[in-house]
N, C-alpha and C positions, 0 to 999 in steps of 0.2 A: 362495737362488738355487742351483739343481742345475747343475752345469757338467758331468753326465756324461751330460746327455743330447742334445749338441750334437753333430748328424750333421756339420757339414763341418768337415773337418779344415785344420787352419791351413796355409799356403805351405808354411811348413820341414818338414812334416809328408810321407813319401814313400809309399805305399801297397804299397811291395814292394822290395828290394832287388836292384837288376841282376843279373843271374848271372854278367857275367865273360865268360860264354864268347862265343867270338867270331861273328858273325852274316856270314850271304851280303852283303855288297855289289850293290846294284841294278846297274852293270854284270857281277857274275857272275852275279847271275842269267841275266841276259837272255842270256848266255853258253850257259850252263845249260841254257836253255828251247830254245835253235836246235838244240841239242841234241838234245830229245827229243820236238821238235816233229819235227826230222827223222828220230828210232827210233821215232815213234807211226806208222808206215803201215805196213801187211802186205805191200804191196810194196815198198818200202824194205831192208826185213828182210830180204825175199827176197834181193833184189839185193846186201847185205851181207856174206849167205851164201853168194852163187853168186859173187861177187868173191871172199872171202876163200876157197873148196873151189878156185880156181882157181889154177892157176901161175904164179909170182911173178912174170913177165911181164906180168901186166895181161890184163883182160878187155876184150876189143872189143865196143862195143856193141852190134855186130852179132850178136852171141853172148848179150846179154842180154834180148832179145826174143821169142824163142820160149819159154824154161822161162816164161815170166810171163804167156804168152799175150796181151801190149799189144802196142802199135804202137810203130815207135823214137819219135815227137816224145814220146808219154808215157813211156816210160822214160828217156829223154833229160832230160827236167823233173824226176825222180824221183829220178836220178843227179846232177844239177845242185843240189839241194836237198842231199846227201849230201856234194857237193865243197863248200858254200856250209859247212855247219856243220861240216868239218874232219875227216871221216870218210873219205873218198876223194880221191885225187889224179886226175888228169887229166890224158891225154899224147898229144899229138896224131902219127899216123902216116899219112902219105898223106891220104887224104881220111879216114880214123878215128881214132875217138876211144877209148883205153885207159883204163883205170880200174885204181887198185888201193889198198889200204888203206894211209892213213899207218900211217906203225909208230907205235904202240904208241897209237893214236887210243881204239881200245876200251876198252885197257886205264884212257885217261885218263878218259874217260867213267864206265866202272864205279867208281872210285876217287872223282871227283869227286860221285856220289851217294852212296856211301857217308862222305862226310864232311861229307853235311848231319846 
């Protein structure tokens, strides 16, 4: 009887040894992913850019609609998706709406994918 030609390997038997290191957690992910579902748009980015080149007072969104060439409801929803994943604050003045970058949001972002 040849016992070395027996493909399934017994219960106690492991096909690979864990590496230790430690893995995303399914709520980081999903963290994660609001993330970059909200840096995946070319006008997001923009908007990102024309917040952050602006002064530290806050962009009114009345100011973010012409360089992007939209209409406010759709950079309104753009910039909402932006405060939703923790990229931008929002501050209400009169009947407008301010915008400006949490501190150090980017920076957590960037960091955050480099330590996948």
């Amino acid at each position: 009887m040849n016992t070395a030609l027996t493909t399934e390997p017994s219960t106690d038997e492991l096909c690979c040894e864990p590496s230790g290191r430690p893995v995303l957690s399914a709520v980081d992910a999903q963290d994660k992913a609001r993330i970059l579902k909200a840096l995946s748009d070319p006008n997001r980015l923009r908007l990102l850019s024309i917040v952050k080149a602006g002064d530290t007072g806050g962009s009114c969104v009345c100011d973010l609609t012409e360089p992007l060439d939209l209409g406010q409801p759709t950079v309104s929803h753009h910039l909402k998706i932006l405060v939703d994943a923790g990229l931008l604050e929002r501050e209400k003045r009169g009947t407008w709406a301010y915008y400006s970058l949490v501190p150090g949001a980017l920076e957590t972002a960037s960091a955050s994918l480099l330590a996948l």
